[in-house]
TIMAR-286367 format. One record per residue (C-alpha): residue in one letter; x, y, z. Coordinates in steps of 0.2 Angstrom, whole numbers, plus 5000, padded with zeros to 4 digits. Layout:
# TIMAR-286367
AXYZ ...
***
This chain:
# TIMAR-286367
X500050005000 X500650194996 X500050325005 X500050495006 X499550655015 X498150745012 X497250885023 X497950775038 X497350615031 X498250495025 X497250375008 X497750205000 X498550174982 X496750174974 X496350344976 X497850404966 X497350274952 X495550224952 X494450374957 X494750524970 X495650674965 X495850584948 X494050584945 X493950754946 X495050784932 X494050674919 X493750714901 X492350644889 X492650594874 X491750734866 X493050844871 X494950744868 X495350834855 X495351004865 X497051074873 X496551134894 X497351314892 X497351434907 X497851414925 X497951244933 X496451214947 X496951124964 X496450964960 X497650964946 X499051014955 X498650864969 X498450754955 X499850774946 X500950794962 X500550624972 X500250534951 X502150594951 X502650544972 X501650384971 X502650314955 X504250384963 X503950274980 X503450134971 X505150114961 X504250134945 X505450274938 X504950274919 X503150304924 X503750434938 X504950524922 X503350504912 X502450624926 X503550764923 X503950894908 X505750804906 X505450634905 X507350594899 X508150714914 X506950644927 X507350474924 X508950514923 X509150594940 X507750474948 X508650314945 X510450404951 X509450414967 X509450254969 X510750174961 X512250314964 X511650394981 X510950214986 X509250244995 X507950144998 X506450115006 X505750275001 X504250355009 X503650515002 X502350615011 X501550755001 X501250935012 X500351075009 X500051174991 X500351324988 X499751394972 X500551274960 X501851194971 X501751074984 X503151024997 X503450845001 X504450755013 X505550615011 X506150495020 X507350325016 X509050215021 X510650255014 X511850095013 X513350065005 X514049885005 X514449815023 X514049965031 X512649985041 X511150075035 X510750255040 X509250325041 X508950495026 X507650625029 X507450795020 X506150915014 X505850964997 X504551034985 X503951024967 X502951144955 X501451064943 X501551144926 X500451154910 X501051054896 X501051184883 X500651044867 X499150924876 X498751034893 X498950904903 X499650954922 X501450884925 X502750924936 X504151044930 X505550974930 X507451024941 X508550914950 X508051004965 X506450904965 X507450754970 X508350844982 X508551044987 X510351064986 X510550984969 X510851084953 X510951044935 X512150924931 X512650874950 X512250704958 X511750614976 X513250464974 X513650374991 X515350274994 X517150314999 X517050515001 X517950594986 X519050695000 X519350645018 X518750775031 X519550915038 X519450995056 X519651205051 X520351285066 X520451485070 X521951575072 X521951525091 X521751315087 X519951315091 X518951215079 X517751295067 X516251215065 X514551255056 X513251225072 X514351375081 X514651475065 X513251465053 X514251545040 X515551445040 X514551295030 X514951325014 X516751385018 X517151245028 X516551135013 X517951235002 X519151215013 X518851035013 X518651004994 X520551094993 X521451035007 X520550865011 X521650755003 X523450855010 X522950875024 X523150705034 X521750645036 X520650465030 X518750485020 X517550375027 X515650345020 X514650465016 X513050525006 X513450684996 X513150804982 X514450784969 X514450944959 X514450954941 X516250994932 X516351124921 X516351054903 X517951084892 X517651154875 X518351124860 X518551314855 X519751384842 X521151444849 X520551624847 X518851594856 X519951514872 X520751674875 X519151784874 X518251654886 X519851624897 X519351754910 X517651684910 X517851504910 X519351574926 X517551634935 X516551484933 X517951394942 X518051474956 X515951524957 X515751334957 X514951274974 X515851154982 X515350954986 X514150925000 X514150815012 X512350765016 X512450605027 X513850505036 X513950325037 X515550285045 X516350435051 X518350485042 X519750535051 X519950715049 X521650815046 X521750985053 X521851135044 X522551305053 X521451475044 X521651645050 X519951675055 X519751775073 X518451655084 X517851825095 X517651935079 X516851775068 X515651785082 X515051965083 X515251955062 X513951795065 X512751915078 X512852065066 X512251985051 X510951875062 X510152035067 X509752095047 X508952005030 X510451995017 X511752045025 X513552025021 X515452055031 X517252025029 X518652075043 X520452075037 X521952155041 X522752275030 X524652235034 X524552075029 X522951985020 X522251905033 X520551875033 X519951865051 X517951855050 X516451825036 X514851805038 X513151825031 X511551805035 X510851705023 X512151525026 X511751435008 X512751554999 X514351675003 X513851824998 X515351895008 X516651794997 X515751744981 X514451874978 X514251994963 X513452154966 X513652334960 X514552404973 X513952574971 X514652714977 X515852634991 X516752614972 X517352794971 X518952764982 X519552664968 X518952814956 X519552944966 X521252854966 X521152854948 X520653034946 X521953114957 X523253004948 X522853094933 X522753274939 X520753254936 X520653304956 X521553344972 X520653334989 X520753524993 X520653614979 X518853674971 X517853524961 X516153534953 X514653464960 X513053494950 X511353444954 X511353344938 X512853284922 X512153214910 X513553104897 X513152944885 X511353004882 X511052964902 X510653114916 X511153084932 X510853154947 X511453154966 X510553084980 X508853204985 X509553324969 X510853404982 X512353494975 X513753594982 X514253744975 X516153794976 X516353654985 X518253554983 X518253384978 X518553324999 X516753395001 X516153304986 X516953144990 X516353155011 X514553195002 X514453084992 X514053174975 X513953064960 X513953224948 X515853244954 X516353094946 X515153094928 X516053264926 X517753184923 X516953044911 X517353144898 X519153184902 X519552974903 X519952824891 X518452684892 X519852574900 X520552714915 X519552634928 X520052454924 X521752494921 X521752574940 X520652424948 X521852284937 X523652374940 X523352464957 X521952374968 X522352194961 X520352154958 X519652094942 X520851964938 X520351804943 X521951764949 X521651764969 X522151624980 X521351644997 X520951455001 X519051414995 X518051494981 X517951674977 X517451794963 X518851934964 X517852094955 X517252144938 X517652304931 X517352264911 X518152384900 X516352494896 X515852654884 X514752804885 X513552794899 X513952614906 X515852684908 X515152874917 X513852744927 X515452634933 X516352754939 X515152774954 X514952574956 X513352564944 X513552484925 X514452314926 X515652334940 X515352204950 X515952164970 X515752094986 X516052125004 X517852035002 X518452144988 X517752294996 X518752265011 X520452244998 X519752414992 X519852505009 X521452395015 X522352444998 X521952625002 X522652625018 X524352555017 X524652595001 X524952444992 X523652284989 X523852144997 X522851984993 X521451925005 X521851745011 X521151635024 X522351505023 X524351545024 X525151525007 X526451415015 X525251285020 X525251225001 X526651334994 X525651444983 X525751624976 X524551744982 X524051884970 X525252054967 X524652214959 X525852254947 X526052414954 X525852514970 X524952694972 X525952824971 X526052914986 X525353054984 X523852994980 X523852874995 X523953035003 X522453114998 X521652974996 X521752925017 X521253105018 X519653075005 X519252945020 X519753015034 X518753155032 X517053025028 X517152955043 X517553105053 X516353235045 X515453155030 X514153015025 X515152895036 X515153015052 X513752935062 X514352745061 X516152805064 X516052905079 X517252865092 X518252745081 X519552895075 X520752965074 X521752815063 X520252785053 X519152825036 X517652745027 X516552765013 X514752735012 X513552664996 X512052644990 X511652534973 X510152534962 X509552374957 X508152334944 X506652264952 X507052324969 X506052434981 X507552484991 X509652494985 X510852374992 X511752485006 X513852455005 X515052515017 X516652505021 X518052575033 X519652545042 X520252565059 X522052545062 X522752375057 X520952315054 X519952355035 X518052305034 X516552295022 X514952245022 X513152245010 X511452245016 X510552185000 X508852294998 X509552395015 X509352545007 X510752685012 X512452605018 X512752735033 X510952665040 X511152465034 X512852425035 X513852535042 X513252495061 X513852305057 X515452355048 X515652485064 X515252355077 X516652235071 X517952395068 X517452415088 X517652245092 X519352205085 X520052375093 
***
């Protein structure tokens, strides 16, 4: 017998089949010719959802594939489940529906040869589509249906783990673990997937998610070198293996980070307390990374994330414009209530301007028209030049121990190069580069992020290929300093100075009600950035936690 639940209840084999819920969706022969159109009804939805489960429970995986709107991918990924991840006994229990989706739970035995069996459960859900040529409800098919960390192309294998566990400890030789770190899930699963096999220890059995590897073209020569920075991307954006259930425990090796366990845990707290948030701690001297978190624990935003950075971009502008002679902190700098370039008119936050103001006030203020006014007087490449050559982002070439995307500043033209300028267009960062940005601006000369020491596994860590001049470093600190003193910055900063200086944002993103709010700031040997995604201005959303974790580290 097969059951499922329904409104409470629970109802045999021969309501999914022979009447029930099937009844209801009947069609007389008069009308078999006709294609259903228009949105599905709930009986349609239940029925294709348990005609879907109950095939699914019952081992019958063809007629299960047949259910869905991908009969060849379902089948596929359906008979993986058993034959790769090695489940059986599987009971599926349908949940609620909502609109056209329902959530099911499932529930099985994981075993692999002589080891004893473990018990599997897990939630899940599935989406009932219209099948566009006949009308007939089916479930819409993802490999998420089969389990919800499972994306195209990866699969649920159980066996010899692929790497043997490792034991991530802080800076101090404390263990880092997820249950007292939320943050750390995904990190510590990239630290495993790099060091596990060097670092001493032996795999054991387990049930995991074996991502899908990135596919190797065969592209002409002159197609590998356009796509080689892309392809670099996908690499290191690529989610590491998961580890879902342990049969017979590995013997873990250690692995030392740099992470801080007190600041990890105000980084953990502050990010607890908002929706999307992100933050990074490192210290400027030397690249260390000492605390990442995020609010959301599935993805690290704070590491891997892509997000216009807004206008927290302007120190890297700024270092670029007073490289050229396009600005100097003290001396007199437009800022209009509106500039318009590329066909695009921008404007500053509320329409302010400042009139005879110098370029210190425009910066503290942060006035966009101060920045479109130079577009004019720059090459489409100055700002990538300055991010590539000075700031070391946009490469794809850093080494910090797990996965990260390291910038995007794409060579751009007419308004798309004035909107980059002030973090918009295609620049792309996250709370990690930010943090390089504001570390880089402090000392002078970038240093590449790492959590891991280069001389656990010998490698190279990034270089820019060459330092800011100092008199722009100068001005720049002054640019800062006079933020978090005086400017947008002044209220989160206050009484962090005097060795400090920061730099709010705020970016607009299609679709959204409010702008991601960005901040950034240093405090003596310590450099920090965070996003609040939909937080509106940085000096409100991010800048307390930034500030907090500045405070904490003091």
């Amino acid at each position: 017998m097969i059951a499922a639940v329904v409104g409470g209840g629970a109802f045999g084999a021969y309501a999914l089949f022979g009447g029930g819920a099937v009844a209801e969706d009947g069609s007389s022969a008069s009308d078999a010719d006709a294609v259903k159109t228009g949105p599905l009804s709930a009986a349609e939805v239940r029925t294709a959802a348990t005609t879907f489960l109950t095939a699914w429970q019952d081992g019958s995986v063809t007629k299960a594939a047949a259910a869905t709107d991908d009969a060849a991918a379902a089948k596929a990924a359906l008979t993986g489940f058993g034959e790769d991840g090695r489940i059986s006994d599987v009971t599926l229990t349908r949940g609620k529906r909502s609109g056209d989706a329902v959530a099911f739970s499932v529930k099985g035995t994981v075993s692999y040869k002589g080891t004893a069996g473990k018990p599997l459960a897990y939630e899940s859900s599935l989406t009932v589509v219209r099948n566009a040529k006949d009308g007939k409800p089916l479930v819409g098919w993802k490999p998420s249906v089969v389990h919800p960390d499972l994306g195209e192309g990866d699969r649920l294998v159980t066996g010899e783990a692929g790497t043997p566990p490792v034991k991530a400890l802080d800076r101090d030789g404390g263990e880092l673990t997820a249950s007292e770190y939320p943050s750390l899930g995904t990190v510590l699963d990239g630290l495993r997937e790099k060091y596990g096999k060097t670092a001493g220890g032996k795999a054991g059995i387990e049930l995991r998610v074996v991502r899908a590897k990135s596919s190797e073209s065969s592209d002409s020569s002159e197609s590998k070198d356009a796509s080689k920075a892309s392809k670099s991307e996908e690499a290191d954006q690529k989610a590491p293996d998961k580890t879902l259930l342990e049969l017979s425990k590995g013997t873990p090796g250690t692995l030392k980070t740099t992470l801080s366990p007190s600041l990890q845990k105000t980084a953990e707290k502050q990010v607890s307390a908002k929706k999307q948030a992100s933050v990074v701690v490192m210290r400027p001297s030397t690249g260390e990374i000492l605390a990442a978190a995020n609010s959301n624990p599935n993805f690290n935003v704070a590491f891997q994330g892509s997000l216009a950075p807004g206008s927290t971009m302007k120190i890297v502008t700024a270092a670029m414009l007073i490289e050229e002679g396009l600005a100097s902190s003290d001396k007199p700098h437009p800022c209009p209530k509106y500039e318009t370039y590329g066909g695009w008119k921008f404007q500053n936050v509320d329409k302010f301007k400042i009139d005879g103001g110098t370029f210190k006030s425009s910066f503290a203020a942060s006035c966009n028209t101060a920045f479109i006014s130079q577009a004019k007087k720059l090459d489409n490449d100055s700002l990538t030049k300055e991010t590539q050559q000075v700031f070391g982002l946009g490469l794809n070439n850093w080494s910090v121990g797990v996965p990260t995307f390291d910038g995007a500043v794409p060579v751009q033209s007419d308004a798309q190069m004035a909107a980059s300028l002030i973090g918009q267009g295609g620049v792309r960062m996250n709370p990690l580069n930010m943090a390089s940005v504001v570390a880089t601006a402090k000392t002078g000369e970038f240093k590449q992020p790492y959590l891991v020491a280069p001389s656990v596994d010998d490698r190279s860590l990034a270089t820019a290929s060459r330092k800011m001049p100092s008199k722009v470093q100068t001005q720049l600190r002054d640019l800062l300093q006079y933020t978090a003193a005086a400017g947008s910055a002044a209220e989160p900063m206050a009484g962090l100075g005097p060795d400090f200086g920061a730099k709010t944002g705020s970016a607009e993103v299609d679709g959204q009600k409010k702008p991601n709010g960005w901040f950034t700031a240093w405090k003596g040997d310590l450099a920090s950035a965070g996003v609040v995604q939909q937080g509106g201005r940085g000096g409100k959303s991010a800048g307390p936690i930034v500030a907090a974790l500045l405070k904490a580290g003091s």
